[in-house]
C-alpha positions, 0 to 999 in steps of 0.5 A: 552098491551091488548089482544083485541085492537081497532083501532082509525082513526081520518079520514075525509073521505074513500080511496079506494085501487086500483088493479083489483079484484082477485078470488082465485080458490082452495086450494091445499096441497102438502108435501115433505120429509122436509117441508109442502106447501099450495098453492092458486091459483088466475086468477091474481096477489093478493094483500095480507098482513101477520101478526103472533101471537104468544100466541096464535100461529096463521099465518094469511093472509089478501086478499085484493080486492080477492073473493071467491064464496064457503063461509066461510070454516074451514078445519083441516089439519095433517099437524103439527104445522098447525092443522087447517085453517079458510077461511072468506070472507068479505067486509070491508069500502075500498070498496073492498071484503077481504078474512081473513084465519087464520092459528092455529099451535100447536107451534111458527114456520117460515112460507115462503110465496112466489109467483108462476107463478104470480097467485100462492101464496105458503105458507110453513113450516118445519115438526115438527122434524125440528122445534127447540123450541124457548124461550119465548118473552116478549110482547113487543119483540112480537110486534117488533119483528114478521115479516110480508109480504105484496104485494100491487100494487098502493094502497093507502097509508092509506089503507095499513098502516090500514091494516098492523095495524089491522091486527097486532091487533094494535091501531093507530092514523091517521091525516086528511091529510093522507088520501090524502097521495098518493098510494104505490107500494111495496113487502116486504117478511118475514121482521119485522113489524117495519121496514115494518112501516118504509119502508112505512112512510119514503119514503112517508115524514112520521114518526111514534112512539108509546105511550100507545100503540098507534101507532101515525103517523104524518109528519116529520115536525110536533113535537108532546109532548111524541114523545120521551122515556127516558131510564136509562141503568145500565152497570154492565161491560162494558163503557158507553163512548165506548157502547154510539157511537155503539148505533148510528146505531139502534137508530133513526134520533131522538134518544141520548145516553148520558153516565154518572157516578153514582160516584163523580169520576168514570167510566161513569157506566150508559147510558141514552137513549131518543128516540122513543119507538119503537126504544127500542127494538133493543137498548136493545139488543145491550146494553146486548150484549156488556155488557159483562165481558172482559176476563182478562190476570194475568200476573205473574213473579218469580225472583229466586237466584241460584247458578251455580255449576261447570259445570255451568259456561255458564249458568244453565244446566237444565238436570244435575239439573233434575238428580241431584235432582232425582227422580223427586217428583212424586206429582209434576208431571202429571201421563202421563207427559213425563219429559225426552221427554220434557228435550230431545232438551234442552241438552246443551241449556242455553237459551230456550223458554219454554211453560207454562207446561214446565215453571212449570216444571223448577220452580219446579225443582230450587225450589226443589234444595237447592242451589235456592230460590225464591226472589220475585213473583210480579203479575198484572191482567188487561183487554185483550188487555190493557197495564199493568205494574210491578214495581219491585225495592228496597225504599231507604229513 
């Protein structure tokens, strides 16, 4: 995707965003123990939308119908990972005056934005030793996956979409009826960029998807060629039957997950995808986290032939074997193993149930008696939680 983007209105005419013009006042730094706060302060309620970069990493806030009378401003901060913000005003074709300040980090980091007494706008961050390093995101991550927020009272619709668009350096592509598209109202904070798209097409009869890194917006009955991207997914684990319904609550209205084998006969090892491209993103992520190796159980069973000495009529008596045979091969037993804390309760018992250690133990001791030997030792691994079965008999042709 290119770094620098322009962006195409396919317009009849100029909406104006509606609210009252705004003055920011000052700005006003504040720390704590744990976090950094920048505070503006207006005489009214400010309409505002947010987007963040992240190579290079920078936070900037747009303005919208706000004024500042001491020009345009730079001013460096000690306030890592923001070492600097940059205030310019202007007044763009909504008619309005629009104040742009631009925040550069040192680092990728999480801004808050909230709003105070109405006419305060707090934006804070945490300090550097509380800042975790992130890995890095591919381009296509950073651009559906980076968060904005946005403050509008009954504004146009168009206007807001333009905003959000331009300031996410992103190409978009509008119809001449949407410039009639009505006003919105919304407040949304620290939330993605898509679903922000989302919330303020759909509620307004709207759609919108991606292709060559364009941003198409169009009417839910219009169909347009490209709307929708195909996708083939290889599972190197999991079932294509089982992964293709879990994908119904990230893809689209639109979107398709049909499973299929790479086989003549065989496991449905693939998954094709069609839906809007923007939709991808998540699809993606949660195909790798179900595509994951299953945990496996190895079932094992000896049959052992013994046998039983006088004193054994009742059935083996572990104990007399252990000191018949002792003493116990050293090389057989842990260095800490406390064999005779483990015999102690099963004195007299011939029926027990034993844990895999001590399970050993009494194999190794029948194995180490020449009065036993081990007939047969079928064994079966399969899936967790999926029946399993052993075979055990004599063919008789």
């Amino acid at each position: 995707m290119k770094n620098k983007r322009v962006i195409f209105l396919l317009l009849m005419g100029i909406s104006v965003v509606q609210g009252a013009t705004v003055n920011l006042l000052g700005i006003s730094q504040k720390d704590s123990l744990d976090r950094y706060y920048l505070t503006l302060s207006f005489d009214g309620p400010p309409e505002y939308v947010t987007s963040q970069k992240f190579a290079p990493p920078t936070y900037e806030l747009k303005l919208v119908g706000a004024r500042w009378d001491q020009g345009d401003y730079s001013k460096w901060t000690n306030t890592e990972p923001l070492i600097k913000y940059v205030l310019k005003t202007s007044k763009r074709t909504l008619g309005k005056p629009i104040i742009d300040i631009k925040f550069v980090l040192t680092q990728n980091t999480s801004i808050e934005l909230s709003m105070s007494n109405e006419t305060d706008l707090v934006l804070s961050w945490e300090t550097p030793k509380k800042i975790e390093e992130k890995e890095e995101i591919s381009e296509e991550e950073t651009i559906f996956s980076q968060r904005v927020s946005l403050n509008f009272k009954s504004a146009a619709l168009f206007d807001v979409v333009r905003l959000l668009t331009e300031a996410n350096d992103l190409n978009v592509i509008l119809g001449d009826e949407f410039i009639d598209a009505g006003t919105v109202t919304l407040s949304l904070d620290n939330v993605l960029l898509q679903t922000a798209l989302d919330a303020i097409l759909k509620v307004n009869g709207y759609e919108w998807f991606m292709q060559d890194d364009i941003i198409i917006v169009k009417s839910r009955e219009q169909e347009f060629i490209g709307e929708l991207f195909s996708k083939i997914f290889p599972l190197e684990y999991g079932d294509a039957t089982i992964i293709g319904p879990a994908l119904a609550g990230v893809m689209t209205d639109k979107g398709l997950a049909t499973p299929f084998s790479s086989r003549a006969e065989g496991e449905a090892d693939h998954l094709l995808v069609k839906d809007r491209i923007s939709a991808f993103y998540q699809i993606e992520k949660v195909i790798k986290q179900l595509d994951k190796p299953q945990k496996q159980v190895n079932i094992a069973i000896k049959f052992m032939e013994t046998t039983l000495k006088e004193e054994e009529h009742l059935g083996i008596d572990w104990a007399f074997r252990a000191e018949a045979i002792s003493p116990f091969p050293s090389d057989t037993l842990p260095e800490t193993f406390d064999f005779g804390e483990l015999l102690g309760d099963m004195k007299g018992l011939n029926a027990v149930q034993l844990s895999t250690p001590l399970l050993s133990i009494m194999m190794q001791i029948l194995a180490a008696d020449n009065s036993a030997k081990l007939l047969q030792e079928p064994h079966v691994t399969t899936f967790n939680n999926q029946t399993a079965s052993i075979n055990v008999g004599t063919t008789i042709p």
